[in-house]
C-alpha positions in Angstrom: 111.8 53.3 167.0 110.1 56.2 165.5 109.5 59.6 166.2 106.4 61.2 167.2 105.0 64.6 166.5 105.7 66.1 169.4 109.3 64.4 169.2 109.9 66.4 166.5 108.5 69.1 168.0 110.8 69.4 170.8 114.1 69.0 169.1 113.6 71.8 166.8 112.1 73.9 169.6 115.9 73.5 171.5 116.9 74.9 168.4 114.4 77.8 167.6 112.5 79.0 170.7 110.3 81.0 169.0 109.4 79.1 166.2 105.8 78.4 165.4 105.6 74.8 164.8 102.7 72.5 162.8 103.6 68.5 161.7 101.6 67.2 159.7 101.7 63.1 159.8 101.5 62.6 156.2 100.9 58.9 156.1 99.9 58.1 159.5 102.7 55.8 160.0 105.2 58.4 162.3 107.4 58.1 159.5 106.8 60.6 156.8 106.2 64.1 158.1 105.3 68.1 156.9 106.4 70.4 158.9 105.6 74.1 158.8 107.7 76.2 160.8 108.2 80.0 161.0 110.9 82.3 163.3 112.3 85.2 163.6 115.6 83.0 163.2 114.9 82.5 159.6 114.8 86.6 158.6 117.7 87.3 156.0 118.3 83.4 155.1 118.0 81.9 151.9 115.4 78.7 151.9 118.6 76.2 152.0 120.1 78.1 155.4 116.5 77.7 157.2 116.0 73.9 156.2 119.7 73.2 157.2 118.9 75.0 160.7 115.8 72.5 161.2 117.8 69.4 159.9 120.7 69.9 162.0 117.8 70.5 164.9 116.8 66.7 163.9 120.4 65.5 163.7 121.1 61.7 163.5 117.5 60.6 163.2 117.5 62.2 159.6 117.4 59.0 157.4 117.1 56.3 160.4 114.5 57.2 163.1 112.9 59.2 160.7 112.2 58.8 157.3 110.9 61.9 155.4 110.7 65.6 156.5 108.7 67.9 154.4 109.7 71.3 154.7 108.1 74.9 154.5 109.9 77.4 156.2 108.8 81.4 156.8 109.9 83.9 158.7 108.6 85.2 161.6 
């Protein structure tokens, strides 16, 4: 099973509520994403500290439900 969009969308929203979210489906094959994301969450963080906060948001599905997560992360 793979993830949609919106899949993602939701976990990382339980994670950052305010987040301003945008996937991208890079492929078209619900496998290989870009996701833009901004929050006040991410102020003061380095860029590692605000991608580990969005993969820990995906958990498990890193590397088995989903394949590839493109990151760009900003502050809110």
């Amino acid at each position: 099973m793979k993830l949609s969009s919106e899949d993602i969308v939701e976990m990382i929203k339980k994670k950052l509520p305010d987040a301003k979210i945008h996937i991208e489906d890079l492929r078209g094959d619900n496998d290989h994403y870009h996701a833009t994301i901004e929050s006040k969450k991410f102020k003061g963080l380095s860029k590692i500290q605000q991608h580990k906060i969005v993969y820990d948001a995906i958990g498990h599905h890193m590397g088995t439900t989903l394949h590839a997560l493109m990151l760009t992360t900003k502050e809110q």
